[in-house]
C-alpha positions in Angstrom: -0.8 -6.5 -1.0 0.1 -4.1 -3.8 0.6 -4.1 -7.5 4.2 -3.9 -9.2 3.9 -1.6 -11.6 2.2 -2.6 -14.6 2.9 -6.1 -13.9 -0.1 -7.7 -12.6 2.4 -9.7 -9.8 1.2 -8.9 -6.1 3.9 -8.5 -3.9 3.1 -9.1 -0.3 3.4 -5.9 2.7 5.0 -6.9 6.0 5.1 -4.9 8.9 8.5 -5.6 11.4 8.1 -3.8 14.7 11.1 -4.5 17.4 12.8 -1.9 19.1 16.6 -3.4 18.2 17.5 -2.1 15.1 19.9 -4.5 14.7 16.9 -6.8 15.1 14.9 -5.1 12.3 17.8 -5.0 9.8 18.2 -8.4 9.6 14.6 -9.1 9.4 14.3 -6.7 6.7 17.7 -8.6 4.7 16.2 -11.5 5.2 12.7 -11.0 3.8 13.7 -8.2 1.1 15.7 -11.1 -0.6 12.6 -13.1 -1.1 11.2 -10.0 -3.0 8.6 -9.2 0.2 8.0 -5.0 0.6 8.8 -4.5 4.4 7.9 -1.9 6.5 10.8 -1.0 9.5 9.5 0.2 13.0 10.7 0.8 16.5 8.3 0.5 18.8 4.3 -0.3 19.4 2.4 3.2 18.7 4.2 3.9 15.8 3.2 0.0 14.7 0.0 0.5 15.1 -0.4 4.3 13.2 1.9 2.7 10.4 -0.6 0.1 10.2 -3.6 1.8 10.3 -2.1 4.0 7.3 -1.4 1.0 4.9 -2.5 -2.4 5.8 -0.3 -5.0 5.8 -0.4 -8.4 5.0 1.1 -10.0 7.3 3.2 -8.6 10.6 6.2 -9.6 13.1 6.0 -8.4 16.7 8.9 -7.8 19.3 7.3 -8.4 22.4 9.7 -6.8 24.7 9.6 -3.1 24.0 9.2 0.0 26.1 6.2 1.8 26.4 4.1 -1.0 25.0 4.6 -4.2 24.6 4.4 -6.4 21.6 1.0 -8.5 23.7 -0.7 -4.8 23.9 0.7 -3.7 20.4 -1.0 -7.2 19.2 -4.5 -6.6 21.1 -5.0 -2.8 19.9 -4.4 -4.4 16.3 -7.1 -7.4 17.1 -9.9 -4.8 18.3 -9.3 -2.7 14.9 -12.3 -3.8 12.6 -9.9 -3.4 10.0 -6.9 -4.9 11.1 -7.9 -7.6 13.1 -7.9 -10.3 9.7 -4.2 -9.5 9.9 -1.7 -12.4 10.7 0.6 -11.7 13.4 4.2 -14.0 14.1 5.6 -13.0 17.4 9.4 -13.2 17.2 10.9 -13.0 20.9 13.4 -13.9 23.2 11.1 -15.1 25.7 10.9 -18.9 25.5 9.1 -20.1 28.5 5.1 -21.7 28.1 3.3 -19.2 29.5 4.4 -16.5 27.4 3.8 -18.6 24.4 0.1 -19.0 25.7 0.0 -15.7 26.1 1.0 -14.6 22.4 -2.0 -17.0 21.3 -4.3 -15.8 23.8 -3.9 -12.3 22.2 -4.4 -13.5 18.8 -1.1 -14.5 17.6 -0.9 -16.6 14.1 2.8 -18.1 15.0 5.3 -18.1 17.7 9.2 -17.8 16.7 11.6 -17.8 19.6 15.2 -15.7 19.0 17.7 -16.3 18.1 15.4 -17.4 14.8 17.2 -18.8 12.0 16.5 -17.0 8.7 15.0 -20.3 6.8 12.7 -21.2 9.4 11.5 -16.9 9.5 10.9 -17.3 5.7 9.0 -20.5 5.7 6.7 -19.4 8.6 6.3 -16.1 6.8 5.3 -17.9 3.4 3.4 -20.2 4.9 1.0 -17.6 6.7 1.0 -15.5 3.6 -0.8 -17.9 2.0 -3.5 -19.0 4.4 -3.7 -15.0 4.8 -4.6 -14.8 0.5 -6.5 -18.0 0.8 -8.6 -16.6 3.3 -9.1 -13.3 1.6 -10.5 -15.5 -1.3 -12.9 -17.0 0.4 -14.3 -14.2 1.8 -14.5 -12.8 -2.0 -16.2 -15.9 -2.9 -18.3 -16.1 -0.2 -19.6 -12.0 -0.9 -20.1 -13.2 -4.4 -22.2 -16.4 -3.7 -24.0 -14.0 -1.6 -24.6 -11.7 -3.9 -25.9 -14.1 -6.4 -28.7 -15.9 -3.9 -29.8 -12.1 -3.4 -30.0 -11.7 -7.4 -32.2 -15.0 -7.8 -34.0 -13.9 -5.1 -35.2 -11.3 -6.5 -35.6 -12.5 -10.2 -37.7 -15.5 -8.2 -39.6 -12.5 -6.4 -39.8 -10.3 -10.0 -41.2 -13.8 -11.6 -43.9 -15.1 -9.3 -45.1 -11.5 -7.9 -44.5 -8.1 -9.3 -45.1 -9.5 -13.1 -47.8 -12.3 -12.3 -50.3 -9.6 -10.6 -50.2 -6.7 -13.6 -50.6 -9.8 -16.2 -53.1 -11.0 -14.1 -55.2 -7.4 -14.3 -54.2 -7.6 -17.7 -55.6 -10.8 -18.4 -58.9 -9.9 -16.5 -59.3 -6.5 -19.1 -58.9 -9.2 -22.1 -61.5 -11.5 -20.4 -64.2 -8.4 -19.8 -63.4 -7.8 -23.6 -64.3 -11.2 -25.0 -67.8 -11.6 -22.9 -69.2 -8.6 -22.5 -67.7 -6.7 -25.7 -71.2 -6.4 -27.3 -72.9 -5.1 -24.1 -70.0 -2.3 -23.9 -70.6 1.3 -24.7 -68.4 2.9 -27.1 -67.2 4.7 -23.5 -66.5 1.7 -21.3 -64.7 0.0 -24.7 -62.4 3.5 -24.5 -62.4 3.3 -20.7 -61.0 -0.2 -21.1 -58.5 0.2 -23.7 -56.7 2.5 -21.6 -56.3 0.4 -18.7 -55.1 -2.1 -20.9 -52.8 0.5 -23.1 -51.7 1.4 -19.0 -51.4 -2.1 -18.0 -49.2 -3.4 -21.2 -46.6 -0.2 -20.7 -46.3 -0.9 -17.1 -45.5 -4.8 -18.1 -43.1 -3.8 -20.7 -41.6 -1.2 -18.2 -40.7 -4.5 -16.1 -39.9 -7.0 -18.4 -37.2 -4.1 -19.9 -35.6 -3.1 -16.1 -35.3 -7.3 -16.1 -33.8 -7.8 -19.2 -31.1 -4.7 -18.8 -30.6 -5.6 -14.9 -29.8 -9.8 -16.4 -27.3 -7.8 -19.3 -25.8 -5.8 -16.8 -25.0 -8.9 -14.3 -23.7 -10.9 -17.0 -21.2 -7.5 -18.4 -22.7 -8.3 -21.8 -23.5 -4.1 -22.1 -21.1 -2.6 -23.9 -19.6 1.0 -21.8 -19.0 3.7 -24.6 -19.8 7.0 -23.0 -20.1 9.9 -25.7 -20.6 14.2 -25.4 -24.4 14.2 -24.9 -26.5 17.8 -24.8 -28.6 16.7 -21.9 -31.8 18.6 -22.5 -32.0 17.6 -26.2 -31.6 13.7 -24.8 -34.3 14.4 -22.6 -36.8 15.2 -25.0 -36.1 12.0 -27.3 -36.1 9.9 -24.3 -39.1 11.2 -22.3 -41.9 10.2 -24.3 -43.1 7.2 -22.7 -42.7 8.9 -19.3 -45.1 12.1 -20.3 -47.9 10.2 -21.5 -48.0 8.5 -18.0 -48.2 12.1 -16.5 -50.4 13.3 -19.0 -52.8 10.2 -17.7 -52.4 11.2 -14.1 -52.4 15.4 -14.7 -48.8 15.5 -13.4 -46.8 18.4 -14.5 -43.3 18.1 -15.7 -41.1 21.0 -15.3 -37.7 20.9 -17.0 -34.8 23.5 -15.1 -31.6 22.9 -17.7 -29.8 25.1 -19.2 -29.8 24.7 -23.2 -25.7 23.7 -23.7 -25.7 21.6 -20.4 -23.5 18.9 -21.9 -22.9 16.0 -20.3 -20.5 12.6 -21.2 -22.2 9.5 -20.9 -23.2 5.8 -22.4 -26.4 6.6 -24.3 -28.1 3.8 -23.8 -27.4 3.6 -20.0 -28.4 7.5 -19.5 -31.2 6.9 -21.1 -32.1 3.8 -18.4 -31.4 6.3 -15.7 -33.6 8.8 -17.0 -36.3 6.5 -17.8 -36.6 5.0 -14.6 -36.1 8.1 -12.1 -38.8 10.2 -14.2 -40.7 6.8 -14.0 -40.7 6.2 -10.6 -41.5 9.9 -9.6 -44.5 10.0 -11.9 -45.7 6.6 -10.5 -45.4 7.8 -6.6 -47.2 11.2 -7.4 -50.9 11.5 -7.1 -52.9 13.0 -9.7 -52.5 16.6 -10.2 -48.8 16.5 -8.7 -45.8 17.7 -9.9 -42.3 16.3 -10.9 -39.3 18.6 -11.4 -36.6 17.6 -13.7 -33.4 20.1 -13.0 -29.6 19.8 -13.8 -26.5 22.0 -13.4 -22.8 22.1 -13.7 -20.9 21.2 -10.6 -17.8 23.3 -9.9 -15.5 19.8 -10.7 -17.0 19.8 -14.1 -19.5 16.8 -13.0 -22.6 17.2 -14.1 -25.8 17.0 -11.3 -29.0 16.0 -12.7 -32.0 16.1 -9.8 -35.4 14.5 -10.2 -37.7 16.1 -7.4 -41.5 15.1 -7.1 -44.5 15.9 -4.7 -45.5 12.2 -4.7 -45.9 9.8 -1.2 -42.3 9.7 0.0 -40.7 7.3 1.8 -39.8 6.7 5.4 -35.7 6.8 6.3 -35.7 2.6 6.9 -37.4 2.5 3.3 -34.2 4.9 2.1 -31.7 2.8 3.2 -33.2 -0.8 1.8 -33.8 1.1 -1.0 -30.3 0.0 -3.0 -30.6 -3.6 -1.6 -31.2 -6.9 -3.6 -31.7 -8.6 -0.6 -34.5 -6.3 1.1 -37.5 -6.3 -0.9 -38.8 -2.8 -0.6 -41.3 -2.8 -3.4 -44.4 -1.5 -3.3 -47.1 0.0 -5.9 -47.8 3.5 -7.3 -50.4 5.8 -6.1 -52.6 4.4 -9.0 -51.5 0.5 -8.3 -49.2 0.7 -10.9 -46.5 -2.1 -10.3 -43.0 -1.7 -8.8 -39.8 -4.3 -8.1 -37.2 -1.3 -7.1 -35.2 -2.9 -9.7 -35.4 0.2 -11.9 -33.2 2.0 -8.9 -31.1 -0.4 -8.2 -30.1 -0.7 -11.9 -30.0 3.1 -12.4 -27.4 3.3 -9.3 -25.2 0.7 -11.1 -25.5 2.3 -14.2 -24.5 5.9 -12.9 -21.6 3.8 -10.8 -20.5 2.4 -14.0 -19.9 6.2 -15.1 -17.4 7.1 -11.9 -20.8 8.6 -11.2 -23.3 8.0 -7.7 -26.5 7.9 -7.3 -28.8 9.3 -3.9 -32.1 10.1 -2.6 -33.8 12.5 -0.1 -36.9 11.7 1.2 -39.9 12.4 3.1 -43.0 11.1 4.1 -45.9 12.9 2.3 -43.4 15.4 1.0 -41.7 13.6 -1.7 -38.7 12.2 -2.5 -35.6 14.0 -4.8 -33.5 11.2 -6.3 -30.0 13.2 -7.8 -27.6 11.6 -9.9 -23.9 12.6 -10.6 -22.0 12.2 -14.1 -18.9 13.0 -16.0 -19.7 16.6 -17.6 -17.9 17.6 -20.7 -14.4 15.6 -20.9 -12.7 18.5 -23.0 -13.4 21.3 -20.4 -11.8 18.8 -17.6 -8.5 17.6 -19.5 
């Protein structure tokens, strides 16, 4: 179905395929004065190209035609993935049972035998328009009941595992603390405080991707992209990030040029960045490497790349990786907790931008996650 205009009224696409014009004009009349868009043909392969181009809603099939008849035309369109949802009324001079069989055997919706009379063509037609849309529907409702199981899936997954195991380690630290604090060396106390300073950022890290990820379900974050000079961002937003290198001797290396300007949401570039420098610091091993780089792409999008020299991951793990229903977390090379949410709400975000969001990766060779965004909007008007 398409759009009128600026009129959010759908009007319905019909495909007529007989090989009497005569036929089609009439057809046509009849269903243009009910307001339908209708699409003329004359025979079977141009039916099914015309289709293929533009799908329709709903389509009425000659049987009797040269070359191909309307029980082939109607079995071609049945074993196209994307067609085969499609209802088809036969409308044909043939009369006798077994042809009628046949037109349901093929995967016909409706059977109407010429000479047709032009109320009972418009009832039939309105009638399987509608279990057509009502089907649609509940196939839309169906993908988002889906959809949601897969998000409380993962909250569930988020609540019981991924944050009850680093507060558990956390709570151990506190308990080593209160028992043995007066035994401790001033060494061990520092030793300590760390894992705990470690612990309590890798929590908050969590709670933060699960708060944003619940905003961003809901549509309660606001969209207001703005000109952003990407490597000044990078150093306000990076701090967090660098002292988790610094505790693991992983270089960061920026490659942006000074002016690289890119047009973004703040607050949801700053998620992205977060979370990919994040998750490439946490899958390095000590001494490692992370390479932050970005560049101007000849359509004025911006490219930013985050490469690292961590653990990898294996082509299966690549594409789960994106999925609320495939649980493909796993910890850092240091234990540090991981839910994949982070990636999963960094691909949204960047989506939310008319942006994407994709990885490369290798086993033991590291992974390079890129992400494209709007660059500066003057330079593209």
């Amino acid at each position: 179905m398409i759009n009128n205009g600026n009129i959010n009224l759908i009007v319905p696409n019909i495909l007529v395929v007989d090989d009497t014009p005569a036929n089609l004009r009439l057809l046509s009349e009849i269903l243009h004065n009910k307001g339908y868009r209708v699409r003329e043909v004359l025979n079977g392969d141009m039916a099914l190209k015309v289709a293929d181009k533009e799908k329709p809603d709903l389509i009425l099939l000659d049987i009797m035609m040269p070359d191909m008849d309307g029980f082939e035309v109607c079995r071609l369109l049945k074993e196209n993935q994307n067609l085969n949802d499609v209802p088809i009324i036969f409308i044909s001079a043939l009369n006798n049972t077994n042809d009628i069989v046949k037109a349901f055997s093929v995967g016909a919706a409706d059977y109407i035998t010429k000479p047709f009379r032009a109320e009972e063509v418009r009832a039939r037609v309105a009638t399987h328009l509608k279990l057509y849309q009502q089907r649609i529907e509940l196939q839309t409702q169906s993908i988002k009941l889906q959809n949601i199981n897969a998000e409380k899936d993962k909250l569930f997954s988020i609540i019981s595992h991924d944050l009850k195991g680093p507060f558990n380690g956390f709570l151990g630290l506190t308990n080593v603390l209160t028992e043995k604090l007066a035994d401790l060396t001033q060494s061990e106390i520092q030793k300590i405080a760390d894992c705990m300073h470690n612990s309590a950022f890798n929590l908050f890290r969590l709670i933060e991707n699960l708060l944003e990820w619940s905003q961003s379900q809901r549509g309660l974050i606001k969209f207001d992209p703005v000109p952003i000079i990407l490597i000044h961002f990078l150093a306000e937003n990076m701090l967090q990030v660098l002292e988790s290198a610094k505790n693991k001797a992983i270089e960061i290396e920026y490659e942006i040029p000074e002016d690289l300007e890119v047009f973004a949401d703040s607050f949801m570039l700053a998620s992205i960045i977060r979370n990919l420098a994040s998750n490439a610091v946490k899958f390095t091993h000590s001494g490692g490497k992370v390479t932050i780089s970005a560049w101007c792409e000849p359509d004025n999008s911006v490219k930013i790349s985050i490469r690292d020299t961590g653990i990898g991951m294996s082509s299966n793990m690549v594409d789960d990786l994106f999925r609320l229903d495939v649980q493909t977390n796993r910890a850092g090379t240091q234990g540090e907790p991981s839910t994949g949410l982070g990636l999963i709400l960094s691909k949204d975000f960047a989506e939310k931008h008319g942006g994407k969001l994709w990885v490369e990766s290798e086993p033991d060779k590291g992974s390079v996650f890129h992400v494209a965004l709007p660059g500066n909007k003057s330079e593209s008007v």
